[in-house]
Kinemage of the C-alpha trace (Angstrom):
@kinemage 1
@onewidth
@group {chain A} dominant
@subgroup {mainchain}
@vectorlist {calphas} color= white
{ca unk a 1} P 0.000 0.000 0.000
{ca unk a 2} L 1.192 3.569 -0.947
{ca unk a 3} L 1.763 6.179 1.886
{ca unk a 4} L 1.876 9.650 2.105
{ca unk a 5} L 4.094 11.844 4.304
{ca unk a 6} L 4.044 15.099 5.740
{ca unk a 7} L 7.803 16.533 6.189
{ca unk a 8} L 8.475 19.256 8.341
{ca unk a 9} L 12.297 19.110 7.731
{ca unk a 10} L 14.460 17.891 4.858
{ca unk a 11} L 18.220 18.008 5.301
{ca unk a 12} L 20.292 17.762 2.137
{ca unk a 13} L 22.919 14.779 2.715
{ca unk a 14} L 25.588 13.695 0.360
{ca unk a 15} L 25.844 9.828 0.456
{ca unk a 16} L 28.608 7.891 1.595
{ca unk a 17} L 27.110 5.167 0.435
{ca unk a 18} L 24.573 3.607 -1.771
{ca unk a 19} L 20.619 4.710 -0.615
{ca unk a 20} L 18.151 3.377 -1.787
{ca unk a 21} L 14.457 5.265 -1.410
{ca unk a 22} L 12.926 5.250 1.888
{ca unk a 23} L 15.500 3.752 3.874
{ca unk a 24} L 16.449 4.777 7.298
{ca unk a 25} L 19.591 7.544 6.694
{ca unk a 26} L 22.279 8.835 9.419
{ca unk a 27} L 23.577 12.000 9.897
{ca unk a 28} L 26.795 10.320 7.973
{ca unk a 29} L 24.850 10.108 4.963
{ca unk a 30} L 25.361 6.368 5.551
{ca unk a 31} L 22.517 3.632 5.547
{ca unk a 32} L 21.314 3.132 9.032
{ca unk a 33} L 22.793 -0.317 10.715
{ca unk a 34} L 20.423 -2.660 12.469
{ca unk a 35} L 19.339 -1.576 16.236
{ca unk a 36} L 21.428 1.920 15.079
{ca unk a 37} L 20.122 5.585 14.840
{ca unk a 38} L 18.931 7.205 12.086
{ca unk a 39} L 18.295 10.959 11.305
{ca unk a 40} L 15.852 10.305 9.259
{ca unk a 41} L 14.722 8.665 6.147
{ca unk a 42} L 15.537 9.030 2.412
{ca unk a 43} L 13.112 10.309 0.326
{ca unk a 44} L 15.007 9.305 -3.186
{ca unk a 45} L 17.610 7.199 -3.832
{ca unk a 46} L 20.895 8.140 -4.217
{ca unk a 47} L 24.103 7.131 -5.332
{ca unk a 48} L 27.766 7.905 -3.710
{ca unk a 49} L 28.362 11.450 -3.577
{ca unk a 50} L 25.290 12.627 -4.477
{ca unk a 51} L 23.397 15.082 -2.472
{ca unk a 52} L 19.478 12.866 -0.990
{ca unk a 53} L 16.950 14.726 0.320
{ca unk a 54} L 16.528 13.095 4.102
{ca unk a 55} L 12.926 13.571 5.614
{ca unk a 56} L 14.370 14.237 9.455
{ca unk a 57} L 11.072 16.192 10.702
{ca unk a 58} L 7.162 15.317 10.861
{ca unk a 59} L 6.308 12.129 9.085
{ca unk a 60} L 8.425 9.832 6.383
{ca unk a 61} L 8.092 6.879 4.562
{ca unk a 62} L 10.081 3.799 5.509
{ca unk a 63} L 10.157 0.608 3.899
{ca unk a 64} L 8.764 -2.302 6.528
{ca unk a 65} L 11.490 -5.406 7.058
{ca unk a 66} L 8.590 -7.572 8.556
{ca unk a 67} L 5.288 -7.090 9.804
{ca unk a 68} L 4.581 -3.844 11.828
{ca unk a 69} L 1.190 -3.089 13.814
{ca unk a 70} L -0.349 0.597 13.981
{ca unk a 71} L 0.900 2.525 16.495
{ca unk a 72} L 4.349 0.094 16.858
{ca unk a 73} L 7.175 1.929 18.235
{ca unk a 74} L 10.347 1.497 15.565
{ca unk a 75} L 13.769 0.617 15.374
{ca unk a 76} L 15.984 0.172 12.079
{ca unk a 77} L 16.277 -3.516 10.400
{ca unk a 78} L 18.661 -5.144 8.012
{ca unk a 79} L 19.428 -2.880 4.921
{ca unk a 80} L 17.528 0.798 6.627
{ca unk a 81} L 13.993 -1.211 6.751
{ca unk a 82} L 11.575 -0.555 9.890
{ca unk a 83} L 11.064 -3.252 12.239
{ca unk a 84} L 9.234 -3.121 15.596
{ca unk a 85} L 11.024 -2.483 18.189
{ca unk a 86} L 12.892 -4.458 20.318
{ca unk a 87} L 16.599 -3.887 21.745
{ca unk a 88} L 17.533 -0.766 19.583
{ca unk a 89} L 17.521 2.739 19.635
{ca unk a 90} L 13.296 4.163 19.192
{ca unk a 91} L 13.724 6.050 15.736
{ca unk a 92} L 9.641 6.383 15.089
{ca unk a 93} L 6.229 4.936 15.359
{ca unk a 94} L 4.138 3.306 12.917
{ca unk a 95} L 1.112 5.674 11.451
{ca unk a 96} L -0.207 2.570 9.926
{ca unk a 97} L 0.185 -1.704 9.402
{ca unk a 98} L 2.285 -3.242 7.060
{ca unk a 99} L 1.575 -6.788 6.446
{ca unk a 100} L 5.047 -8.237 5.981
{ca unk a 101} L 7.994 -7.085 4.002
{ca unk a 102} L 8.306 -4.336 1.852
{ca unk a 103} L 5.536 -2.347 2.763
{ca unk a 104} L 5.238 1.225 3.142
{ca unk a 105} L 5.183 2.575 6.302
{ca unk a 106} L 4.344 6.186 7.282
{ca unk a 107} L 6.736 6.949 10.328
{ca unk a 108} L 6.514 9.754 13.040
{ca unk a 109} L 10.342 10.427 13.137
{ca unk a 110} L 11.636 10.328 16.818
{ca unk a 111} L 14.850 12.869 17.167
{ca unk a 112} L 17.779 11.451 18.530
């Protein structure tokens, strides 16, 4: 299912590594590591060096690594995907389901 997002801040980051669209970013400009922090989430992809728009304010879209209830609180997966949370650091909660892998999930960013 297709999101929407409302973003109250977008930082310009270049990439210091691949990013693919949606995952969870860190101030680095790095893809967020499992359990890590993340400033934010990317709202193109982007390719080494290049400057990605990061939604780090309001609401983004994240891409679900399993399934997520409403209202779940959030912590980064494998490869920058959303996962409930459970030992790592709270990035956001869940504005809405996601049935399994790969869905969209609008995310009220937690600052960090």
């Amino acid at each position: 299912m297709a999101v929407s997002n409302i973003s109250q801040l977008t930082l310009g980051l270049t990439a210091t590594t691949a990013i693919t669209q949606y995952a969870a970013v860190t101030a680095t400009g790095a893809v967020a590591t499992a359990a890590g922090n993340a400033v934010g989430f990317a709202a193109t992809a982007g390719a080494i060096g290049s400057r990605v728009p990061v939604v780090a304010g309001g609401t983004g879209i994240g891409i679900a690594g399993a399934a997520i209830a409403n209202g779940a609180l959030l912590e980064v997966g494998a490869a920058g995907a959303v996962v409930t949370k459970s030992a790592g650091v709270p990035i956001g909660r869940a504005l809405n389901a996601a049935t399994g892998a790969g869905d969209q999930v609008e995310v009220l960013i937690i600052t960090n």
